[in-house]
C-alpha positions as CSV (number, residue, x, y, z in Angstrom):
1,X,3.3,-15.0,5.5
2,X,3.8,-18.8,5.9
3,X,2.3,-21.2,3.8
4,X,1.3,-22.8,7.0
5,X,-1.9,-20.6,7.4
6,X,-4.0,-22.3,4.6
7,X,-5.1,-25.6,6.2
8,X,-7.6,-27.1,3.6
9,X,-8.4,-26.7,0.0
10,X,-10.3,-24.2,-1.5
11,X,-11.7,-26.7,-4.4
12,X,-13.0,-29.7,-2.4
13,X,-12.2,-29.0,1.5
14,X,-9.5,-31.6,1.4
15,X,-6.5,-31.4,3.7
16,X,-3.2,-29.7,2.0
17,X,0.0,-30.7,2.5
18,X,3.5,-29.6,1.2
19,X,4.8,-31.1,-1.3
20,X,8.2,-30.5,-3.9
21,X,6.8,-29.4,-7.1
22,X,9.5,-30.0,-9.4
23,X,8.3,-27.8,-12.6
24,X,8.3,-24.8,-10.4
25,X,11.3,-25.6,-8.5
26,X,9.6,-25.5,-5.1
27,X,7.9,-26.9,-2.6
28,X,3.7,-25.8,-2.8
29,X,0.5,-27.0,-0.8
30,X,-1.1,-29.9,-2.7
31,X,-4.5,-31.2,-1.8
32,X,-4.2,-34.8,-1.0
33,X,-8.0,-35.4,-2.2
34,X,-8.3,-34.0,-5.5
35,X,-4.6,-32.8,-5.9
36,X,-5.6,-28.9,-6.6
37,X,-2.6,-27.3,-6.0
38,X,-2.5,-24.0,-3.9
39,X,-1.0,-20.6,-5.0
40,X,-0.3,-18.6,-2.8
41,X,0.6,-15.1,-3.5
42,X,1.8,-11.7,-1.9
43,X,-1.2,-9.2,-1.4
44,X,-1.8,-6.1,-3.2
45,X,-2.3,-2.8,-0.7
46,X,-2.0,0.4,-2.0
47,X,-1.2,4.1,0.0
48,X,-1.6,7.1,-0.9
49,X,0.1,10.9,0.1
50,X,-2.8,13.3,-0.8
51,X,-1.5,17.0,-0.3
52,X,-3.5,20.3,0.3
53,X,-1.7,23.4,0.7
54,X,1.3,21.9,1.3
55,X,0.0,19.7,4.2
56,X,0.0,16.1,3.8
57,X,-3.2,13.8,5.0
58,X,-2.5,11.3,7.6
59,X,-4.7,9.0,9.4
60,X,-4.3,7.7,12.8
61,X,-5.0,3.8,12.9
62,X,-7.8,2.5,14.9
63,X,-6.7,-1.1,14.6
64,X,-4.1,-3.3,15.1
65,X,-1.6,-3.3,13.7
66,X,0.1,-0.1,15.2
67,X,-3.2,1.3,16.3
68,X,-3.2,4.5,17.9
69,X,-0.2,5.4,15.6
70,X,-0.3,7.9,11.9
71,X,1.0,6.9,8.9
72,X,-0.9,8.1,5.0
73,X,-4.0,6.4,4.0
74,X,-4.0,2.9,2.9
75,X,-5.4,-0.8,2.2
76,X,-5.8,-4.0,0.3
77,X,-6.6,-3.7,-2.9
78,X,-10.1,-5.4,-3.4
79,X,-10.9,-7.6,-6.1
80,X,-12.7,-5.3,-9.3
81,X,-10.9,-2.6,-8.5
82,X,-8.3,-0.8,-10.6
83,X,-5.3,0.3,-8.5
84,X,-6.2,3.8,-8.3
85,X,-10.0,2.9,-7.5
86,X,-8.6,1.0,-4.6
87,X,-6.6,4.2,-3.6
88,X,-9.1,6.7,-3.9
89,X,-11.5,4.3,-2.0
90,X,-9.2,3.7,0.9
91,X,-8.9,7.7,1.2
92,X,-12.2,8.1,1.4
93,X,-12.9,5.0,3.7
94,X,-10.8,6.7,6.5
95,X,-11.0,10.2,6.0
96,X,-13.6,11.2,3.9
97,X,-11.8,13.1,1.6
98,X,-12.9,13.0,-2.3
99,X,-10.4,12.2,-5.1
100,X,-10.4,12.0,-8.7
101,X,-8.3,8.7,-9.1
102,X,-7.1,10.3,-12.5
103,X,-5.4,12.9,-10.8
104,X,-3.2,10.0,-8.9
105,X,0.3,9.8,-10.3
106,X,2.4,6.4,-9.2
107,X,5.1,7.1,-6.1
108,X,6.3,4.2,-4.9
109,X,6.5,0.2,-5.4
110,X,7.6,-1.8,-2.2
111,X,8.3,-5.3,-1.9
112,X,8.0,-6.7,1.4
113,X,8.8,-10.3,1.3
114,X,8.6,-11.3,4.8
115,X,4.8,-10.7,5.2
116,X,4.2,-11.3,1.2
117,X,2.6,-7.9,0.8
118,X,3.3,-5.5,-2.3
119,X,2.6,-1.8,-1.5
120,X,1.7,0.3,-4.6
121,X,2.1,4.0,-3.4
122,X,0.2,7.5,-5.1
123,X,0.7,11.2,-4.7
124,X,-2.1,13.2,-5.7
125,X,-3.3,16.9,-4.7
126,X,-6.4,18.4,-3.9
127,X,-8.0,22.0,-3.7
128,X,-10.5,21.6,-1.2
129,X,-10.8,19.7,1.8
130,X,-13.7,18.1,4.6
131,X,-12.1,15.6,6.5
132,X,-14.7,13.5,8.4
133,X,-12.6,10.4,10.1
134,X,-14.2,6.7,9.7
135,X,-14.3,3.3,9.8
136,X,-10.5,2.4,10.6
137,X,-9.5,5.8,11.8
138,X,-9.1,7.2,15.5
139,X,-8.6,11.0,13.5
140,X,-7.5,12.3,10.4
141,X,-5.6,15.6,9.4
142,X,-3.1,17.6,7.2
143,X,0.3,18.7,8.1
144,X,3.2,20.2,7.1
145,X,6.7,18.7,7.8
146,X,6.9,20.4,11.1
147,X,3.1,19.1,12.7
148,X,3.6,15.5,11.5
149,X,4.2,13.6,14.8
150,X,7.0,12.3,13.7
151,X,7.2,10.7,17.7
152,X,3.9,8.8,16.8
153,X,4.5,7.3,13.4
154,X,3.2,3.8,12.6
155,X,5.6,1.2,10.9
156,X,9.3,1.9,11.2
157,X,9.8,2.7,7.2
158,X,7.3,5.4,7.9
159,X,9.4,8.3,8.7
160,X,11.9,8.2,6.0
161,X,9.7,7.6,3.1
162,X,7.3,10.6,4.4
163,X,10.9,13.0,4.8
164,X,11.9,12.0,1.6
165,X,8.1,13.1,0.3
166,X,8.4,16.4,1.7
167,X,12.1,17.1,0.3
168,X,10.0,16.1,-3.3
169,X,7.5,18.5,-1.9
170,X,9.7,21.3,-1.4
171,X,11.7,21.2,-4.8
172,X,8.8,20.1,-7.2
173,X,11.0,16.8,-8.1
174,X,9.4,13.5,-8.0
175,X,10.5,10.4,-8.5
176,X,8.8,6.5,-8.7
177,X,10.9,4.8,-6.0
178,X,11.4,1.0,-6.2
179,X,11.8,-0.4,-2.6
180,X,12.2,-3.8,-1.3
181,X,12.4,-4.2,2.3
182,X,13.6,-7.8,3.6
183,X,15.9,-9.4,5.9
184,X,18.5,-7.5,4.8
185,X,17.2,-4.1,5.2
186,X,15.5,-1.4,2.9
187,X,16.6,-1.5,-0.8
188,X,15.4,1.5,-3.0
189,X,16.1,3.1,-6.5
190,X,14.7,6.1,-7.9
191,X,13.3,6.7,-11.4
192,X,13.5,10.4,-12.2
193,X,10.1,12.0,-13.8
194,X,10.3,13.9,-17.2
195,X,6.9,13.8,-18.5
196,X,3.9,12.3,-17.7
197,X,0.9,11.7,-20.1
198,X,-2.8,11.5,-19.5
199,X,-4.4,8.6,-19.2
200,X,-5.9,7.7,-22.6
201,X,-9.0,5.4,-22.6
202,X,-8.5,2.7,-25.5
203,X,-11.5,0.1,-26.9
């Protein structure tokens, strides 16, 4: 996203303009009126892989962009929300489907510079399901490896991530992948899983 887009400042209306900020090394939009200086930083979306019976939930997208295509539930992160809260809420938003946000456990981190979006992924499970599509949903469903449309996918990333999913799936392994995905293609490590603890409420 190009710093471009933000035209006037948020404190006092006042044009911005780019100027070199030399304690951070970099050039920032600086209001010429009352010399606010604008931050701009990479949005928080979060996605999530909800299975039942071995059949992952997918969405198909009502808007732009890549409407009409299927990828797993997902959206900005709102501000209030915990990450989970956000993830459970976007699930529900588009499909209907109820989760206990404890039951999320963290997949994936992906850093897409190019668009200055961060996508925090979970996997969670679920014993019953009532899909009822919404909002920014065409349809909704489950499906196992074989009935994803793999033809139909939205975002090019898509496919591999979901295969990789389903290989976890199959074996019972997960791991937290780290991906970056930028001009000079997809980056990605993988933490392996030991153990993980229940969340524990502190005061």
């Amino acid at each position: 996203m190009e710093e471009k887009l933000i035209r006037f400042c948020t404190q006092c209306g006042g044009a911005l303009e780019k100027q070199w900020i030399a304690a951070d090394e970099r050039y920032r939009l600086v209001c010429v009126g009352c010399r606010e200086i604008c931050y701009q930083n990479p949005r928080l979306l979060v996605t999530s892989l909800i299975v039942w019976r071995s059949r992952l939930l997918l969405v198909q997208r009502a808007y732009a962009p890549e409407a009409g295509l299927w990828a797993p539930p997902s959206g900005f992160v709102e501000q209030g929300e915990t990450l989970e809260q956000a993830a459970t809420r976007e699930v529900r938003e588009e499909t209907g489907v109820v989760i206990d946000e404890a039951s999320l456990d963290l997949h994936l981190v992906t850093s897409i510079p190019r668009i200055s979006e961060v996508y925090i992924g979970f996997r969670g499970q679920i014993d019953e399901a009532s899909i009822q599509p919404r909002g920014e949903a065409l349809a909704a469903g489950f499906f196992d490896e074989h009935s994803v449309p793999w033809d139909h996918l939205a975002f090019r990333e898509t496919e591999g991530y979901l295969r990789q999913f389903f290989s976890e799936l199959a074996t019972k392994t997960f791991r937290i992948h780290l991906l970056r995905i930028d001009t000079l293609g997809v980056c990605t490590r993988a933490y392996s899983i030991e153990t993980i603890s229940p969340c524990i409420s502190r005061t």
